[in-house]
C-alpha positions in Angstrom: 97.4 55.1 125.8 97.9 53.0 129.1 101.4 53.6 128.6 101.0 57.2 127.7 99.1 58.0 130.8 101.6 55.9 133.1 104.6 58.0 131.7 102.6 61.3 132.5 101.5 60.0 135.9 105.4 58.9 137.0 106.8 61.9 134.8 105.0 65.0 136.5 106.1 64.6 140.4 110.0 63.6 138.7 110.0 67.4 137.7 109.4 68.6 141.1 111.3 66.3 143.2 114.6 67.8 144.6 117.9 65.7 144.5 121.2 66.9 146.2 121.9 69.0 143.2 118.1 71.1 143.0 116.6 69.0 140.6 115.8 65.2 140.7 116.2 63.1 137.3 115.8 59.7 136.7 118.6 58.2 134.8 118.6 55.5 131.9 120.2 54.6 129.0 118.6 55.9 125.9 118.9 53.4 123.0 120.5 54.9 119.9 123.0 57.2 122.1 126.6 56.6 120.4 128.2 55.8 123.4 125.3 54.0 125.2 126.2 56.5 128.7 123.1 57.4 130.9 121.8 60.4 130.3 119.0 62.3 132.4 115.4 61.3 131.6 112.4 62.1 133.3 110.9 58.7 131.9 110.2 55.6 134.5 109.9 53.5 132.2 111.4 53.2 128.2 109.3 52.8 125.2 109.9 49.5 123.4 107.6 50.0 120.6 107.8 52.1 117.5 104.6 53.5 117.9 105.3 54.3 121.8 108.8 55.7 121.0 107.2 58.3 118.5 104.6 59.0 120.8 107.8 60.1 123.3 109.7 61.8 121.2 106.2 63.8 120.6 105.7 64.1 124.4 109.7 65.2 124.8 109.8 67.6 122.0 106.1 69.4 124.0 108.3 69.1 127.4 111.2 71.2 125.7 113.5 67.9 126.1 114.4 68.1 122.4 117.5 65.6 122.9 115.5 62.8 124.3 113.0 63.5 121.5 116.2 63.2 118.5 117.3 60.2 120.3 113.9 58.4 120.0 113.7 59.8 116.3 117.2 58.4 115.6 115.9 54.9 117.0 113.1 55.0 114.3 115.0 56.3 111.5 117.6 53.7 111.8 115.1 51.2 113.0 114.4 51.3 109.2 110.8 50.2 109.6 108.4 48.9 106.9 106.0 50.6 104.9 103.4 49.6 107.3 105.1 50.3 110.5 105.7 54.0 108.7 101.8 54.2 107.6 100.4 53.1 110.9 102.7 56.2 112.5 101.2 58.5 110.0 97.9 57.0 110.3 98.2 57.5 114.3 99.7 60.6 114.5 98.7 62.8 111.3 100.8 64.0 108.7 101.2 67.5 111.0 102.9 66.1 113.8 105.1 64.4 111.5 105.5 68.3 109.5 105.9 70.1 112.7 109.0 67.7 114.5 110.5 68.0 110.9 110.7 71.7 111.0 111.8 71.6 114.8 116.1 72.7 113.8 116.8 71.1 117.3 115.6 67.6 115.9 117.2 67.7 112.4 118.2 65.8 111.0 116.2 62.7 112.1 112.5 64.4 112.0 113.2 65.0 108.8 114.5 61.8 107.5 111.1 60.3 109.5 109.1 62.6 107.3 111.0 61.6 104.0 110.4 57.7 105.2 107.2 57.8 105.8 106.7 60.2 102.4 108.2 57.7 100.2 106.4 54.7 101.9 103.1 56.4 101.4 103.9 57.2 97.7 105.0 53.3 97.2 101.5 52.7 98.9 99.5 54.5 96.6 101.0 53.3 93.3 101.2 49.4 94.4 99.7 48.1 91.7 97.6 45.7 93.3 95.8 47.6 95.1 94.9 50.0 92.0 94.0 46.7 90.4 91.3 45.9 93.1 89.5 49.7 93.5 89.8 48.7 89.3 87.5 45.7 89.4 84.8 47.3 91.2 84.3 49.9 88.5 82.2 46.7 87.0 79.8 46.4 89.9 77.1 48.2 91.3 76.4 51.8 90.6 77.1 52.7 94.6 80.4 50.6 94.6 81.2 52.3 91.1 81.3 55.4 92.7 82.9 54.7 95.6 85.9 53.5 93.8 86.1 56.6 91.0 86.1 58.4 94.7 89.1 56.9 95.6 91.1 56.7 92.7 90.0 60.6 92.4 91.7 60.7 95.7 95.0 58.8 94.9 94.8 61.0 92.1 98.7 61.0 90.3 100.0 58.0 92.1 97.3 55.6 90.5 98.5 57.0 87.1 101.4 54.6 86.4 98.8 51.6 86.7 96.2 53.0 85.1 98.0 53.8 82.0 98.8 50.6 81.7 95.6 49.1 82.1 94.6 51.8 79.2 97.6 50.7 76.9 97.1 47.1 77.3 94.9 45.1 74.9 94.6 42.7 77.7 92.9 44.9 80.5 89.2 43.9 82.2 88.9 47.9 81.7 87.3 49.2 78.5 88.8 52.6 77.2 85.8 54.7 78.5 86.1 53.2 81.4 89.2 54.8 82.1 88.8 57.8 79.9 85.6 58.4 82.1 87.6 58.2 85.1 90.3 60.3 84.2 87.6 63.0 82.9 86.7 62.5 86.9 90.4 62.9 88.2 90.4 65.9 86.7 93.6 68.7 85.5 95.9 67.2 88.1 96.6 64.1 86.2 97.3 66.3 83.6 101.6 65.9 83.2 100.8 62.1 83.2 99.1 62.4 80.7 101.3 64.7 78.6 104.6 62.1 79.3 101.8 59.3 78.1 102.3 60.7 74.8 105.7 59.9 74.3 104.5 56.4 73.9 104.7 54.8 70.4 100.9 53.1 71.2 98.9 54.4 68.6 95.7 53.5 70.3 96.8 54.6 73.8 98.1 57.7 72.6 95.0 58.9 70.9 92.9 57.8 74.3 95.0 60.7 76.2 94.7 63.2 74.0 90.8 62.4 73.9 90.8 63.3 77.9 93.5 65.7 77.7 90.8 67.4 75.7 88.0 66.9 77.9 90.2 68.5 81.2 93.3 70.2 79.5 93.3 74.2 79.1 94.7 76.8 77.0 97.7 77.1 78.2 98.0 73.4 77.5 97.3 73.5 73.6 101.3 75.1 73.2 101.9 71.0 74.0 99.8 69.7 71.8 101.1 71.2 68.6 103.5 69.0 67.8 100.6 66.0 67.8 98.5 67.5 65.6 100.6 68.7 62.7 103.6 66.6 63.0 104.3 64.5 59.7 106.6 61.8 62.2 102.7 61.4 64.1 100.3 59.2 62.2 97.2 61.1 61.2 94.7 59.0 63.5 97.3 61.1 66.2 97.2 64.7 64.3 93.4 64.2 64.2 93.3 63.3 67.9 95.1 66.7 68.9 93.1 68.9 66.4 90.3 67.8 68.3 91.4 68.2 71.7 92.2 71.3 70.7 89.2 72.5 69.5 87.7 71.1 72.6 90.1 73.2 75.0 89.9 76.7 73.2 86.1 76.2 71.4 84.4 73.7 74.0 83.7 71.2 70.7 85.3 69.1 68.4 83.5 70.1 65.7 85.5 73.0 65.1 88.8 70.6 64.8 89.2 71.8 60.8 89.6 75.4 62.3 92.6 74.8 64.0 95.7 76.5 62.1 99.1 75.3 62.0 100.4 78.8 61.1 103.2 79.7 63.7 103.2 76.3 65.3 107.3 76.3 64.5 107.3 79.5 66.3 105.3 78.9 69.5 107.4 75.7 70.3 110.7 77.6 69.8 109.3 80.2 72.2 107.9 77.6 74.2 111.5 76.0 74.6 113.5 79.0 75.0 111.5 80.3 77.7 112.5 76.8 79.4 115.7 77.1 78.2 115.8 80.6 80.5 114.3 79.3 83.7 111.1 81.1 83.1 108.8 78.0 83.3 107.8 77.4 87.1 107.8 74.2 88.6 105.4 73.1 91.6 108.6 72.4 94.5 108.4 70.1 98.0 110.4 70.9 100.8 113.7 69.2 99.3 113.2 71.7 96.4 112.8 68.7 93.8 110.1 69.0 91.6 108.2 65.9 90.0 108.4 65.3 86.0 106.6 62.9 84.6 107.9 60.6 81.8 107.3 57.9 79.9 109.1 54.3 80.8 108.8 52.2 77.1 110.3 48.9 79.3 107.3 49.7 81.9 104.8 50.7 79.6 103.5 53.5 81.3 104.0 56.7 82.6 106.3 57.3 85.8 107.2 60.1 88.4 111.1 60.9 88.7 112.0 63.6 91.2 114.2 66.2 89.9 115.4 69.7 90.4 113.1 72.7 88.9 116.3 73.3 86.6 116.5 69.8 85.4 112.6 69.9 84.4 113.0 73.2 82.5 115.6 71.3 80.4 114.5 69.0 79.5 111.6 70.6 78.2 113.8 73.0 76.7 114.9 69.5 74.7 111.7 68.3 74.1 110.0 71.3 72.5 113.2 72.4 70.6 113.7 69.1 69.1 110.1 69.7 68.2 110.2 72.7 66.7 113.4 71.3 64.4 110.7 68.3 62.9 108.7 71.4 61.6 111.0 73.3 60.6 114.4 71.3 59.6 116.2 73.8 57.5 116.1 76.5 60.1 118.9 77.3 61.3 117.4 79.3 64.4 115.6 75.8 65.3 119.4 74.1 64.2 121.2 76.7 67.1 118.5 76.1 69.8 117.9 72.1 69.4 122.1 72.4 69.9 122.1 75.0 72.8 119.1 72.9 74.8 121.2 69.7 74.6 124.7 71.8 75.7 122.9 72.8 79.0 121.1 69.5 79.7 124.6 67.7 79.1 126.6 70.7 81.1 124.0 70.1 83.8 124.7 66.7 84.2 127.9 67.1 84.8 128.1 69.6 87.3 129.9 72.9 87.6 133.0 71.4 87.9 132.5 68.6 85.1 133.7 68.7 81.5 131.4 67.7 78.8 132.1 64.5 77.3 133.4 64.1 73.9 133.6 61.4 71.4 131.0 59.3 69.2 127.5 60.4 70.5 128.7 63.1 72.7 126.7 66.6 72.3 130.2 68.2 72.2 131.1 66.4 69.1 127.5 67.1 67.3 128.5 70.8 67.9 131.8 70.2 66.3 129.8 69.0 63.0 127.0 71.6 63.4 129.3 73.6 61.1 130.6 77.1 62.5 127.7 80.0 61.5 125.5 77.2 63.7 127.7 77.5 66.3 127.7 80.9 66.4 124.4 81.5 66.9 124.1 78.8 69.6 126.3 81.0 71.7 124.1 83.4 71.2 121.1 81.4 72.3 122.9 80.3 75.3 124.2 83.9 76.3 120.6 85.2 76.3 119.5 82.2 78.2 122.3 82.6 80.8 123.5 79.1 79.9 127.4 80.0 80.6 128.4 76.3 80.8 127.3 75.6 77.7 128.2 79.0 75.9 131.7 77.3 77.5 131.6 74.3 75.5 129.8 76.0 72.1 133.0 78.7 72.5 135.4 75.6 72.9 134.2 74.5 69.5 134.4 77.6 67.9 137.9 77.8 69.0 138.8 73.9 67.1 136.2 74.6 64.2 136.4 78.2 63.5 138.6 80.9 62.3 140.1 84.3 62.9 137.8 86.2 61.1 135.5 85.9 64.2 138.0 88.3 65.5 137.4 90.8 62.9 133.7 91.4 63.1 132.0 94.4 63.0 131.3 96.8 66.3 127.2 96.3 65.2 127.4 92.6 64.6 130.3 91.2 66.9 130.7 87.4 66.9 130.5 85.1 70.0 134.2 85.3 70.8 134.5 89.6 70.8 131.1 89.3 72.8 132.0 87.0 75.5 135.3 88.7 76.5 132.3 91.2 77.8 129.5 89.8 78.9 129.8 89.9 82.7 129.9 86.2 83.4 133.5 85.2 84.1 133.0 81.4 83.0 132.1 83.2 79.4 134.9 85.6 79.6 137.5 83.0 80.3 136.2 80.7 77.3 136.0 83.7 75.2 140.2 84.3 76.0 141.0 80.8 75.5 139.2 80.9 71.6 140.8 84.4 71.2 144.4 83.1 71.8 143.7 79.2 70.1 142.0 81.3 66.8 145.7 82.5 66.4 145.1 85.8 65.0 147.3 87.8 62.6 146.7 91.3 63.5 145.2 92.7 66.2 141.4 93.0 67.0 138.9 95.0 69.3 139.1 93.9 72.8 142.6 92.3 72.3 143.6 93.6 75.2 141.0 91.7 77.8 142.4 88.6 76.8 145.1 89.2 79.0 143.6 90.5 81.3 141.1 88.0 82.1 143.8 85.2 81.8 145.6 86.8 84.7 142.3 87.5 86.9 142.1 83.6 86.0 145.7 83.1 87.2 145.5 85.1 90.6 142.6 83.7 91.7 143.4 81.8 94.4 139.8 80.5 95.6 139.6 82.6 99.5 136.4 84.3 98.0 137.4 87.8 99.6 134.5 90.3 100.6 135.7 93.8 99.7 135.1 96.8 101.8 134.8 100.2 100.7 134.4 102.5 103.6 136.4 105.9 105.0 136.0 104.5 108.5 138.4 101.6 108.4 136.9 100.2 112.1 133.7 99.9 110.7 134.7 98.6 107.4 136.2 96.2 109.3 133.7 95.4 112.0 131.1 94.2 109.1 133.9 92.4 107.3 134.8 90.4 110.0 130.3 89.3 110.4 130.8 88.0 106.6 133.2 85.0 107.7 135.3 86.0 104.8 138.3 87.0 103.7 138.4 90.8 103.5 140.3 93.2 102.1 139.5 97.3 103.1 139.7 99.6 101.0 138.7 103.5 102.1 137.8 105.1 98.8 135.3 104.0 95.7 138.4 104.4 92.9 140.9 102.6 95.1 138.2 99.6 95.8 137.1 99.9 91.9 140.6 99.4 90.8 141.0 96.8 93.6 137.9 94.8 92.2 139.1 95.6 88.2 142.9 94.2 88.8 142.2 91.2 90.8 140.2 87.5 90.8 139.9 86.9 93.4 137.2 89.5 94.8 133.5 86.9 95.1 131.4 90.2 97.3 131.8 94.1 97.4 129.9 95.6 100.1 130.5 99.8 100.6 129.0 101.9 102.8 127.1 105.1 101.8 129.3 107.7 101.9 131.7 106.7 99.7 134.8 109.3 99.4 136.8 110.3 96.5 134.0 108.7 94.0 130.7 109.3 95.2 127.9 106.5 95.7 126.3 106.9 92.4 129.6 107.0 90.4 131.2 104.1 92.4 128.1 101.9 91.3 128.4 103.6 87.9 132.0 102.4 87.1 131.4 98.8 89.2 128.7 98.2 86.5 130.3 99.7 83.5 133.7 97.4 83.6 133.2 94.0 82.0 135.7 92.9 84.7 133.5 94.0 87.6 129.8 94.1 86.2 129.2 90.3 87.6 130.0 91.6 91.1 127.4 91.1 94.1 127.3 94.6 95.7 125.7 95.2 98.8 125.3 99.0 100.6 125.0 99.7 104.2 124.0 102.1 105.8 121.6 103.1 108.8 118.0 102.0 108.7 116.4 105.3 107.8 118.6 105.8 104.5 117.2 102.5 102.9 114.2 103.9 101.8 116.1 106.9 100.1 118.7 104.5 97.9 115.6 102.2 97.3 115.2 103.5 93.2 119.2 103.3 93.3 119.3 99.7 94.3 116.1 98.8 91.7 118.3 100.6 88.6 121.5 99.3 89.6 121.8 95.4 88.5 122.4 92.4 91.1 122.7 95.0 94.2 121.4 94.8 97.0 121.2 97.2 100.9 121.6 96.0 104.6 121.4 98.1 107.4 124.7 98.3 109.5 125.2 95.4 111.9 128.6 93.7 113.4 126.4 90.8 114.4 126.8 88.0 112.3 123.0 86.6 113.0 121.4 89.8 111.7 124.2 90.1 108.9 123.3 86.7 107.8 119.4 87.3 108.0 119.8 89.9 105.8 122.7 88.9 103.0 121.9 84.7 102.9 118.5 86.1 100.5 120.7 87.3 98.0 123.7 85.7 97.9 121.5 82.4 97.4 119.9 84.6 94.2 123.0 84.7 92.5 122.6 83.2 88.8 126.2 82.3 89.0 127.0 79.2 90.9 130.4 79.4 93.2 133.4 78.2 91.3 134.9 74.9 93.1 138.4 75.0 93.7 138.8 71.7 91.3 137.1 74.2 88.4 139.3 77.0 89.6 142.7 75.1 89.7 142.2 73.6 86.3 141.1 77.5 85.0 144.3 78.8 86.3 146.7 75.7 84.4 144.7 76.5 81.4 145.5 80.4 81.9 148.8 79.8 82.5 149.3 77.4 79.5 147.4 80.0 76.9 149.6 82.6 78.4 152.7 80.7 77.7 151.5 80.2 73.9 151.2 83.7 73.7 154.8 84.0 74.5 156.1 81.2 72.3 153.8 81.3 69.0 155.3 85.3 69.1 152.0 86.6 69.7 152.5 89.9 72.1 152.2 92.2 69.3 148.3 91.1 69.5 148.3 90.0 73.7 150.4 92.2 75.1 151.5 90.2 78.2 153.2 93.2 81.0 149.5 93.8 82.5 149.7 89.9 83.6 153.1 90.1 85.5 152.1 90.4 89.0 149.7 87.3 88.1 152.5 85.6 87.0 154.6 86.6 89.4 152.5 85.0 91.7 151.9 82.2 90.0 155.6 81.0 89.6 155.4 80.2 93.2 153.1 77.4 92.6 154.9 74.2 90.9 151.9 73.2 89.0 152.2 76.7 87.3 155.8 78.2 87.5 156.7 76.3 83.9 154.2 78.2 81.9 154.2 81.3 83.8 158.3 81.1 83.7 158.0 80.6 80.0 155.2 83.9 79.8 157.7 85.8 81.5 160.1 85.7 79.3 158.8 87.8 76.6 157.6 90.7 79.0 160.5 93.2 78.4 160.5 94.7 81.4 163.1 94.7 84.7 160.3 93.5 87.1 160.1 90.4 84.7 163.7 89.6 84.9 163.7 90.0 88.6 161.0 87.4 89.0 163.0 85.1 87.0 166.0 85.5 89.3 164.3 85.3 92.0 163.0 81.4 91.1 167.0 80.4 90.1 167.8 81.8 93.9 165.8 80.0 95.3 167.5 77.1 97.0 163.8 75.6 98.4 162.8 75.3 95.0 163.3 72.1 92.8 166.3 71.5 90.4 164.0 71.3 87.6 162.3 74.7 88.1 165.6 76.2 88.5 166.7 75.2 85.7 163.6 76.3 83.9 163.9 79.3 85.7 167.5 79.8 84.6 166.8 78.8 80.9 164.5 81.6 80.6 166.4 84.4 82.1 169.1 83.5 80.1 166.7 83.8 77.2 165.0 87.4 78.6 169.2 88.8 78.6 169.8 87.7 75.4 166.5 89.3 73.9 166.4 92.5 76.1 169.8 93.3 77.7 171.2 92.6 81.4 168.4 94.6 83.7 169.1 93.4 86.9 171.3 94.3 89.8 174.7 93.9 90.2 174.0 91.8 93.6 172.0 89.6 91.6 174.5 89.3 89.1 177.0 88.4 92.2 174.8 86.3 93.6 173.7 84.0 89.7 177.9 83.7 89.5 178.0 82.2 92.9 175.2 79.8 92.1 176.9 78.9 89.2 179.8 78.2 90.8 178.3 76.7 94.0 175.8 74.3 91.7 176.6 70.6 91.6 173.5 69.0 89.6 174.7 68.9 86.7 171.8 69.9 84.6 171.4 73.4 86.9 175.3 73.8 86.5 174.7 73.8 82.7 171.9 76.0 82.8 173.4 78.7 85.0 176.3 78.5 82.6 174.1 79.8 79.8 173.1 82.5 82.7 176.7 83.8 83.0 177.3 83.6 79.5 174.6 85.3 78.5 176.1 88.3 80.7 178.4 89.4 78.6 181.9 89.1 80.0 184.6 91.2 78.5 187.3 89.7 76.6 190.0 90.0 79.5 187.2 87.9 81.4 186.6 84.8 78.7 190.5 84.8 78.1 190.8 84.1 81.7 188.3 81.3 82.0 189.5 80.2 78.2 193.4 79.7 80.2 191.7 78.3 83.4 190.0 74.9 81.9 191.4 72.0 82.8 192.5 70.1 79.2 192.8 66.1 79.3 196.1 65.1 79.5 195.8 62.2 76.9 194.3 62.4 73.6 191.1 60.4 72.0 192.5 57.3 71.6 
């Protein structure tokens, strides 16, 4: 405090002495500064301790001189101070200081990575298991100091778990059982997930002691847990005993009505229990980092620990657990079969990431689907569309596509399989996997819905990762005034057909935002036909508009799927205010431009089978030119897409194909390519292009000197059809050998 007051006594007149520039600072060097320059402080004198330097950055953040304050921060943060330097700040200062610096945006990130430091160091703290040990022994002495330690471990509450359930499991613990059962009867329902991961322990004895408190504190909406445990033939029946009785307990208040607990439906309620986990319906208490805390159990520990995880990674693995579950009960189910499979997809899909690829070989979930046989893996896509699990739907359609067989093309309009139903669903992820299959299943004849594989394989192909926002809006200068506040790439389009046809044709589209008065198609039927078209349903849409029309287009925007309405702003502040809450909603995570490059090879590869197994009676391939036109300018993709084009029978693909051979810039190699497979296009479907391109191919071929081009622009001018006068004359012009083979 001495040092406190001095700083406030020296501080106060430095703020109203004059220098010869209006305002008098003192200047020193604040340790931490990168490049260790003065900067203005109104300090005297420096802190040099870390409980004086915390009580400054305090003081500077209250005197609005929020850069000092970060600079002091920094020093602690990278100070990296002990747990008891850290506790002794908390102590000192409270916990809300420590909240309110950490939610000051001028001090991020240091405040916050204080907070997290002293979180974590007050966590490690609380579980030390020596000092659990110690409040421990004095459960044997007098009643008063008896209490006082149930008062504190009621306190620590979960972070005393770990040690306790130890001390429970082990046959060498100074605790008895009801000791400990007693205590956690005390602790009460928030030691409750400890005590559910403590049953995943394969101690008889300890296992039957939590389910003995879980039934003193649990509730009903616990029992759905405690199935498993008491009707499972894998649990001993000292175990299925145990649970009947907590049971009882929970719903009746007694154990004496254990024998009235029925095991009808228990197959049932897990499966439900695990696909509503599955879906994301399961909540999960969150702390500012939006990581959640699941509790599990640790066999090389013994006990039960904490890991922090996201609410999505708790939900699957739950969706796991109670699955796998529901399968002991039920083995020959193949319902249970398809959801175990689908939980397991999505747990190993998260782990990888959006831009990952599931692993495969021995003891990979990808290759258990490929032996799950194929009517299993049907309806695991089915599980995994309804739980908008597109990743894994991904990998389960993957498999179909190694495993099954056309007739999945052929199913009926009331019962279509996994492959007819993804090219619709309104995921793109699910569409694309549902082409690939569609193409790889090699079909025969033709099928509903043939005609989106192509179409989505060239959406895939043009998509060339900008993430344009499009505008619908008669006023171009408006249209274009919000576009610009997005910080996207836009493209402006003035009526709702022109931007619906827009949105249908291309892949590139991530946003459509339209004003109200849409011309040529009307609000209502703009939204309509957005909705309607598989290859637009997914799309974001937001409406603007002035303030007073929001309330009117309200029941619109509550009818009309993933929309959303802004009121008309060019400033980007208020446009982000508004749009950030939904575009963080979307269900669909952003593709990554690793996951979008390797979509587009894969598009162009399966288009280029399409072309060589003779498959464009079934996919026809001229509503994918432009795609591929565009794609032949890319060397990673102008092989396939070259060898696409040449089975569209039209002039446009013959002029793209010329176009590549022309092209001087380009590589030898994709000339040649490119001149192999116009060569090929003539011979099927006739000479279509100019006669300056013609000129222009017979100069190249004359002008060519690698020899490998030469040849190929050979079979260009042959495949031309030169009259007879013309081959007699290059016939008479070759140069023989003048000696023979020797």
């Amino acid at each position: 405090m001495y040092r406190l007051w001095l700083t406030l006594f020296i501080i106060i007149p430095l703020f109203f002495a004059t220098s010869n520039t209006g305002v008098l600072q003192a200047q020193a060097v604040v340790p931490g500064e990168d490049d260790g320059e003065p900067v203005e402080t109104p300090l005297a004198v420096e802190p040099s301790t870390d409980k004086d330097r915390f009580e400054t950055a305090i003081l500077m953040s209250n005197l609005g001189r929020n850069d000092l304050a970060k600079a002091y921060l920094k020093q602690l943060v990278e100070g990296k101070l002990s747990d008891e330097a850290l506790l002794n700040l908390r102590d000192e200062f409270g916990t809300v200081e420590l909240v309110r610096l950490a939610r000051t945006p001028e001090l991020l990130p240091e405040a916050q990575q204080l907070l997290d430091q002293v979180a974590a160091a007050s966590r490690r703290n609380a579980m030390n298991p020596e000092r659990i040990d110690k409040v421990l022994a004095d459960l044997d002495g007098s009643p008063r100091v008896r209490e006082q330690a149930i008062v504190e471990l009621e306190k620590l509450g979960l972070a005393a778990m770990p040690r306790l359930v130890q001390h429970l499991g082990s046959p060498n613990s100074n605790q008895t059982k009801d000791q400990i059962v007693y205590l956690f009867s005390r602790m009460g329902e928030e030691i409750l997930p400890a005590l559910m991961a403590g049953l995943d322990t394969d101690n008889t004895l300890l296992k039957t002691s939590l389910l003995d408190s879980i039934g003193v504190i649990g509730k009903p909406e616990d029992v759905r847990r405690l199935w498993y445990y008491a009707y499972s033939e894998q649990e001993a029946k000292v175990i299925n005993q145990a649970a009947r009785i907590a049971i009882s307990r929970i719903l009746y208040g007694t154990d004496k009505k254990a024998s009235e607990v029925s095991a009808i439906g228990v197959a049932q309620e897990l499966m439900k229990l695990a696909q509503e986990h599955l879906s994301g319906q399961q909540n999960w208490p969150t702390g500012e980092d939006g990581r959640t805390e699941l509790w599990v159990w640790d066999a090389q520990q013994s006990t039960v620990v904490p890991v922090s995880v996201t609410p999505q990674s708790a939900n699957l693995r739950s969706a796991v657990t109670f699955s796998r579950q529901a399968l002991s009960f039920t083995p020959e189910n193949p319902d249970a079969q398809a959801l175990y499979l689908a939980s397991l997809l999505s747990e190993e899909a998260y782990r990888v990431g959006p831009e990952g690829q599931l692993p495969t070989g021995n003891g990979s979930a990808f290759n258990l689907a490929l032996t799950s046989s194929a009517p299993i893996l049907e309806m695991t896509a089915e599980v995994c569309f309804k739980a908008g699990r597109s990743q894994a739907a991904e990998a389960v359609l993957r498999a179909l596509s190694l495993v099954g067989d056309r007739h999945m093309l052929y199913t009926t309009l009331d019962n279509p399989s996994p492959v007819l139903k993804g090219l619709n669903t309104p995921d793109p992820r699910i569409q694309f996997a549902a082409a690939a299959a569609a193409v790889e299943l090699n079909p025969e004849t033709t099928f509903r819905s043939a005609s989106r594989v192509v179409e989505i394989l060239a959406q895939a192909l043009n998509d060339d990762g900008t993430g344009k926002v499009l505008l619908i809006d008669p006023n171009i200068e408006r249209g274009r005034s919000i576009a610009v506040a997005t910080r996207m790439s836009q493209q402006i389009e003035r009526t709702g057909k022109e931007g619906f046809m827009a949105a249908a044709l291309q892949g590139d589209i991530a946003l459509v935002m339209t004003h109200i008065n849409c011309i040529d198609w009307e609000l209502s039927q703009t939204l309509a036909n957005f909705r309607a078209d598989v290859r637009t349903a997914y799309l974001p849409i937001v409406i603007y508009g002035p303030t007073f029309m929001e309330d009117d287009l309200s029941l619109t925007i509550q009818r009309t799927p993933n929309t959303h309405y802004v009121v008309y702003t060019d400033e980007r502040a208020e446009l982000d205010r508004q749009l950030d809450p939904f575009l963080v909603s979307q269900n669909t995570p952003p593709m990554t431009n690793g996951l979008r490059d390797r979509r587009a090879r894969a598009a162009a590869s399966l288009l280029a089978q399409i072309a060589t197994r003779n498959l464009t009676h079934i996919f026809n391939l001229k509503p994918a030119t432009t795609a591929l036109g565009s794609a032949v300018n890319d060397d990673v993709l102008a092989s396939d897409s070259m060898t696409a084009l040449s089975a569209i029978p039209t002039r446009e693909a013959q002029d793209i194909l010329v176009n590549v051979v022309l092209g001087r810039t380009r590589s030898p190699q994709i000339r040649t390519e490119a001149a192999l497979g116009l060569a090929k296009h003539m011979q099927r479907y006739g000479v279509l292009i100019s006669d300056q391109d013609i000129a222009e191919l017979k100069q190249q071929w004359e002008d060519a000197e690698e020899p490998t081009l030469q040849t190929a622009l050979t079979v260009v001018v042959g495949s031309l059809g030169p009259n007879r006068a013309k081959v007699t004359d290059r016939l008479q012009s070759f140069e023989v050998s003048p000696l023979p083979v020797q």
